[in-house]
Backbone as a printed PyTorch tensor [residue, N CA C, xyz], in Angstrom:
tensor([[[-24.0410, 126.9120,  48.6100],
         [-22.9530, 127.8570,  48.7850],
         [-22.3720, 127.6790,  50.1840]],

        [[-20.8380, 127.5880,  50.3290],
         [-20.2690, 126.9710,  51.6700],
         [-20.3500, 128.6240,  52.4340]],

        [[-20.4980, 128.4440,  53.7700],
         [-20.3240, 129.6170,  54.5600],
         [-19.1800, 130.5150,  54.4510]],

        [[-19.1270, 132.0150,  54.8110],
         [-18.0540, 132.9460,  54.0390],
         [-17.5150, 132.6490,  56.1460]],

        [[-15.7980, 132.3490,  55.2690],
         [-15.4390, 132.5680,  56.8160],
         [-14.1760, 133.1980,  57.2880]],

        [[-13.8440, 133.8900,  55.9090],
         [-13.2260, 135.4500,  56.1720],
         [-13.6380, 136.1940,  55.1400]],

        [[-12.8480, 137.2280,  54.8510],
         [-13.3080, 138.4190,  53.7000],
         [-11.8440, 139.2250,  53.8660]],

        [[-12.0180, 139.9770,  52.6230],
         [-10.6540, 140.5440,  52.4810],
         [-10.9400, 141.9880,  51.7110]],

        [[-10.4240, 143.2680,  53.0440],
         [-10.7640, 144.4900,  52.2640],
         [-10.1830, 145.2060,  51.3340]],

        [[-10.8450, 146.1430,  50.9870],
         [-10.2290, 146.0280,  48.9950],
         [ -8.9860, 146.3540,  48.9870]],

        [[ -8.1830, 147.2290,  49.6740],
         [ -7.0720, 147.3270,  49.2880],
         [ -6.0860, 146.0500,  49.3710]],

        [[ -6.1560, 145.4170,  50.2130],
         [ -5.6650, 144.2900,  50.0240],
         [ -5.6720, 143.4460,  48.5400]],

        [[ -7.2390, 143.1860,  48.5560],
         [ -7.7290, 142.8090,  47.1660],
         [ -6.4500, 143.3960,  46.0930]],

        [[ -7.0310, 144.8330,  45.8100],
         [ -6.2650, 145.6540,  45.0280],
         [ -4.3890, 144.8580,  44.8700]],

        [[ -4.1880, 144.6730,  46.1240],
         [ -2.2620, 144.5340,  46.0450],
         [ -2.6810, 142.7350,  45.5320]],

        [[ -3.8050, 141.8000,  46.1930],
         [ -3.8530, 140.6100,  45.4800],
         [ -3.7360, 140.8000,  43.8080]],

        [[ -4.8110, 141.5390,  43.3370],
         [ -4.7860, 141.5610,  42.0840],
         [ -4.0030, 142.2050,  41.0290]],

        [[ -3.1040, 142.9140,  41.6320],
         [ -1.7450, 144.1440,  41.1920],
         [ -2.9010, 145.0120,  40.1600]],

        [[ -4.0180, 145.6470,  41.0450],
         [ -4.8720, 146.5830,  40.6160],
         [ -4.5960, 147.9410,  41.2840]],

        [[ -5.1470, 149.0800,  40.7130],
         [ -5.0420, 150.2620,  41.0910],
         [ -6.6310, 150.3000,  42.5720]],

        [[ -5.7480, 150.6310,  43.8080],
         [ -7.3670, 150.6290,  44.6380],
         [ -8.4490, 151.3790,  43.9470]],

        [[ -8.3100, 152.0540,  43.5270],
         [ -9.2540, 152.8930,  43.3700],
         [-10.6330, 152.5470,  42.2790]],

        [[ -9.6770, 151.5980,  41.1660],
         [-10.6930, 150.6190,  40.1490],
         [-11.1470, 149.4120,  41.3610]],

        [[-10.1720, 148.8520,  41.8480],
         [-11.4710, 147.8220,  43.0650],
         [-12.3700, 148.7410,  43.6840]],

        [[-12.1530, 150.1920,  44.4280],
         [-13.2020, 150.4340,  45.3690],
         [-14.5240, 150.5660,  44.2640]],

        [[-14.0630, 151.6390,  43.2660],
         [-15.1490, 151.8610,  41.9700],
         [-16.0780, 150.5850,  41.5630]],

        [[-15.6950, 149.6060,  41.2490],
         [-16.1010, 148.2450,  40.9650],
         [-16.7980, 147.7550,  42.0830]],

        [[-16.3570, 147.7590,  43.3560],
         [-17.2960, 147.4590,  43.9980],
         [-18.2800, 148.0190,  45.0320]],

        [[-17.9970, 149.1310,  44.5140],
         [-19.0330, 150.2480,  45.2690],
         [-20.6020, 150.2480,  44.7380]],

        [[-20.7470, 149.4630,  43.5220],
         [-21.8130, 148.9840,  42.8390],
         [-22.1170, 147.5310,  42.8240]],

        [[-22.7670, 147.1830,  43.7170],
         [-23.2000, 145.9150,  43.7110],
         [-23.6670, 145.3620,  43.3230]],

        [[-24.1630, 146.0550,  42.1340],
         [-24.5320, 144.8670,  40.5170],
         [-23.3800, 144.1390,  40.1230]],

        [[-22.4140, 145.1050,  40.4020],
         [-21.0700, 144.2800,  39.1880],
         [-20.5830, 143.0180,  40.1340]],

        [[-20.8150, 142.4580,  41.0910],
         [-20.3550, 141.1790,  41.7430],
         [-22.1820, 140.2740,  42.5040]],

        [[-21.5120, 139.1320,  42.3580],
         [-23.3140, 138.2570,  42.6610],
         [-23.5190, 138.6450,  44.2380]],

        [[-24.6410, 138.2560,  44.2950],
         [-25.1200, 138.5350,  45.7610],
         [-24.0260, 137.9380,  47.2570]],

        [[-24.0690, 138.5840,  48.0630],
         [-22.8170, 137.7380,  49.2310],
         [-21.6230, 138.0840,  48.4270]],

        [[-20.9080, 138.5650,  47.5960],
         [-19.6110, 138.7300,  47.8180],
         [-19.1120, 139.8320,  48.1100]],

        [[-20.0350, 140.8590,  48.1470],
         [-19.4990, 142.2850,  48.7490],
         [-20.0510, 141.9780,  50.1930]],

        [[-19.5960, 142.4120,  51.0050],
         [-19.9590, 142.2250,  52.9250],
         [-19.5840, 143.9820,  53.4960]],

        [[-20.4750, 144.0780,  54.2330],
         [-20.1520, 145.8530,  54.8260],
         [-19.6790, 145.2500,  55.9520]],

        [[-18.4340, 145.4610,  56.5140],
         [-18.0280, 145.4280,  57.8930],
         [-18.1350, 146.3320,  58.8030]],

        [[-18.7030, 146.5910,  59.5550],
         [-18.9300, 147.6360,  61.2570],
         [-18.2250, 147.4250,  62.1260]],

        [[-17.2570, 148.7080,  62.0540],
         [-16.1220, 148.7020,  62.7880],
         [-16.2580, 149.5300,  64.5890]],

        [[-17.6820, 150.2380,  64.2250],
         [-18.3950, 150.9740,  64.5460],
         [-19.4460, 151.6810,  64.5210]],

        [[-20.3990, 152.5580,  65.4240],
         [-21.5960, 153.1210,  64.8450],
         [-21.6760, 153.7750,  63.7680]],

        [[-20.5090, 154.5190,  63.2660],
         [-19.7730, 155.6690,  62.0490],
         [-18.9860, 155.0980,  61.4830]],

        [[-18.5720, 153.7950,  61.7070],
         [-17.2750, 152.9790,  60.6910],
         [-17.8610, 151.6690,  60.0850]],

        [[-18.0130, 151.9950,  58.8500],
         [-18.2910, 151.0480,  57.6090],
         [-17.0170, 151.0010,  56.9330]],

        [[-16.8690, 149.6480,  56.8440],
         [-15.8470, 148.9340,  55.5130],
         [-16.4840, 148.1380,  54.4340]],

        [[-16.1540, 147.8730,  53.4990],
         [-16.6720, 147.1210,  52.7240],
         [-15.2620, 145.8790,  52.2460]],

        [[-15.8860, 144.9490,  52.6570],
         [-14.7180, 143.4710,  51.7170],
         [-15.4420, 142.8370,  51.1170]],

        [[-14.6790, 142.2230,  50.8940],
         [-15.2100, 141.0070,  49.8030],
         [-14.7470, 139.5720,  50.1470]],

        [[-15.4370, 138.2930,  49.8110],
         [-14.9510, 137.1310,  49.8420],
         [-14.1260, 136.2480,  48.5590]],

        [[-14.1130, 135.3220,  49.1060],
         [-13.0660, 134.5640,  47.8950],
         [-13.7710, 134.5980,  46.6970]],

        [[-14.8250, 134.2570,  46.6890],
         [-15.5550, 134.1510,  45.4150],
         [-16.0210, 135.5760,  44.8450]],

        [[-16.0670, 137.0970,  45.6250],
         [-15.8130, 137.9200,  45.0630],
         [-14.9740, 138.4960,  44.2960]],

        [[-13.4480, 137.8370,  45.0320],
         [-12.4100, 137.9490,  44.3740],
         [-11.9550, 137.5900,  42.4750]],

        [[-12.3620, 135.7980,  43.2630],
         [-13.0120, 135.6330,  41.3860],
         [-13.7720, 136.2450,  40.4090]],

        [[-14.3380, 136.6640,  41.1960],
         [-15.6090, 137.4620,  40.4680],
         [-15.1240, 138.9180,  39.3800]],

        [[-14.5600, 139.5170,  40.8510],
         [-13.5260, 140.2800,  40.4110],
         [-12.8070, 140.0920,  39.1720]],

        [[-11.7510, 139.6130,  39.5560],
         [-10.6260, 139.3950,  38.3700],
         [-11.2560, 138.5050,  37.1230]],

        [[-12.0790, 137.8690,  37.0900],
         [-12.7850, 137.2910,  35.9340],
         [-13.3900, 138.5440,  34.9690]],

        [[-14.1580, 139.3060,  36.1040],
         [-14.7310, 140.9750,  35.3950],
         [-13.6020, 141.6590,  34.5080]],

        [[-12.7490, 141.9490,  35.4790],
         [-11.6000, 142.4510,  35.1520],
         [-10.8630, 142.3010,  33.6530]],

        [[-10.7510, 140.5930,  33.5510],
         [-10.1570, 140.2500,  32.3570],
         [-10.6870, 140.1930,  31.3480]],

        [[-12.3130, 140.4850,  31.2980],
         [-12.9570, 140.1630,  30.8030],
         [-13.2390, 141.3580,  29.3570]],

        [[-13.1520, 142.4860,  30.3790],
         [-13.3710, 143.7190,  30.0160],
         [-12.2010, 144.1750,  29.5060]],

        [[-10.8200, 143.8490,  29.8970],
         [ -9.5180, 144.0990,  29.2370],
         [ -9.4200, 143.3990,  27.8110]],

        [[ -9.8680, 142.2610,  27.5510],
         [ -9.6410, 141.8220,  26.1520],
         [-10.1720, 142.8590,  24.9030]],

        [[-10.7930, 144.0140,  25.5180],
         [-11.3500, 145.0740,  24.3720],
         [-10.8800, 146.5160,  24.8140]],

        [[ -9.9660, 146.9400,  24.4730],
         [ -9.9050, 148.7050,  24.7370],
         [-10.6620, 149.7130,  24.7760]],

        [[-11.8040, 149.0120,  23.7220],
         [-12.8660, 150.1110,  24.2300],
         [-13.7300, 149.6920,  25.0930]],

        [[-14.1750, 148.6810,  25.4700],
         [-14.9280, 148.2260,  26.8460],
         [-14.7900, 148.8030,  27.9710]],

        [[-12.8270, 147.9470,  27.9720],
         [-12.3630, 148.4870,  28.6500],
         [-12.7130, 150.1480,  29.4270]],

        [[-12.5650, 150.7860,  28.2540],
         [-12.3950, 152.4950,  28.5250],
         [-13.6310, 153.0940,  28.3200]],

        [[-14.7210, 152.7250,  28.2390],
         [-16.1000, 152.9940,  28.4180],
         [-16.7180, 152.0820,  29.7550]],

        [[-16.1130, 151.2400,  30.3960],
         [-16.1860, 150.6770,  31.7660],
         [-15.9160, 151.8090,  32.7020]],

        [[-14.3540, 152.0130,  32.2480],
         [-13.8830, 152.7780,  33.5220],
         [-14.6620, 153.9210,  33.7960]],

        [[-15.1210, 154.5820,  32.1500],
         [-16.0030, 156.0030,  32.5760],
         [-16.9950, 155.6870,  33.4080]],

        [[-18.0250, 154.5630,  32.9740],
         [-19.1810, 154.3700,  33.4680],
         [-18.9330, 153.9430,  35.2520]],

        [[-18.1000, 153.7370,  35.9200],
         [-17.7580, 153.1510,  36.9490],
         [-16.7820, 154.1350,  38.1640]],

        [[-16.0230, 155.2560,  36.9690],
         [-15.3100, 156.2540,  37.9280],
         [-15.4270, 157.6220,  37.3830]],

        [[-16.2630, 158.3950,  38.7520],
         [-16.5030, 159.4690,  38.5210],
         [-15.5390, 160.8100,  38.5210]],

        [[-14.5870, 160.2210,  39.0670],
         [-13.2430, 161.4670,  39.5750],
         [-12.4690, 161.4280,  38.2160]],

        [[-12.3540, 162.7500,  37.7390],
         [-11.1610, 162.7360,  37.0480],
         [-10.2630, 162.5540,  37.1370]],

        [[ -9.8900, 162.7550,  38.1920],
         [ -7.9920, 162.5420,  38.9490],
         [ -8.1510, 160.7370,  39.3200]],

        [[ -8.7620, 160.4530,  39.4510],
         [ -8.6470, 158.9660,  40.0260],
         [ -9.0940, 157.8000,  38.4590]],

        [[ -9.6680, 158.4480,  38.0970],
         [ -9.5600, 158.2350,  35.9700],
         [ -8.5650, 158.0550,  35.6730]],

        [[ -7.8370, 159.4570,  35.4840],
         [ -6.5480, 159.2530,  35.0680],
         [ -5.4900, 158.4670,  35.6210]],

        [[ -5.5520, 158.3880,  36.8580],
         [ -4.8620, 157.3210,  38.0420],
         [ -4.7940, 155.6470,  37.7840]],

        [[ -5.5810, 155.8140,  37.3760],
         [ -6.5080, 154.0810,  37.0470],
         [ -6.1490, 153.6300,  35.8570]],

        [[ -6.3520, 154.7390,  34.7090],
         [ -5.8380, 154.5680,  33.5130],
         [ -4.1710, 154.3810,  33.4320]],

        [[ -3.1540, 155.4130,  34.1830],
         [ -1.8830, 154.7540,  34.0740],
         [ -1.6520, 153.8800,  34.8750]],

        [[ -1.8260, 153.2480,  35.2970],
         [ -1.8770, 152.2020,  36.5840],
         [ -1.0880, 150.7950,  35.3290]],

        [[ -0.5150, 150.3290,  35.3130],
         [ -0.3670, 149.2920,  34.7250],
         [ -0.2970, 148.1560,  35.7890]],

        [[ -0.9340, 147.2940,  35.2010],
         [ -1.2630, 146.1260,  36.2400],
         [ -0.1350, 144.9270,  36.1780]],

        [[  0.1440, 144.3170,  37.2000],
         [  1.3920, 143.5470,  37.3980],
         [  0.5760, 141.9010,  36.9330]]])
């Protein structure tokens, strides 16, 4: 595996992938759903944590992503299992992706 020698935080991600942030932060706030090394915590400070991701998270990502869209109900038994907010549910759900 070649060395990670940037990373890119999710909202960014999110506008890469014409995703709703809130399904990237959900998705990767669980670090089962991407392989080991592609989520990275950045310390911005003693009290400031970020979380990005690398290129191959990215893939990782959007491979998940499409993966789970080819079925509506996957799909929509993903999102439950993955987002706990109702308001950010429903957010995610109209979100149409570009």
């Amino acid at each position: 595996m070649a060395a990670v020698s940037h990373v890119f935080m999710l909202d960014y991600v999110a506008e890469i992938l014409g995703e709703h942030p809130d399904l990237v932060d959900a998705i990767v706030s669980n670090d089962d759903n991407l392989s080991y090394g592609a989520i990275i915590t950045v310390s911005a400070g003693p009290d400031d944590h970020r979380i990005a991701i690398t290129d191959n998270g990215i893939s990782e990502l959007r491979d998940l992503i499409a993966d789970l869209r080819r079925s509506p109900h996957e799909w929509d038994d993903f999102l439950h299992s993955v987002i706990d907010d109702p308001q950010a549910l429903e957010s995610v759900k109209a979100h149409i992706p570009r």
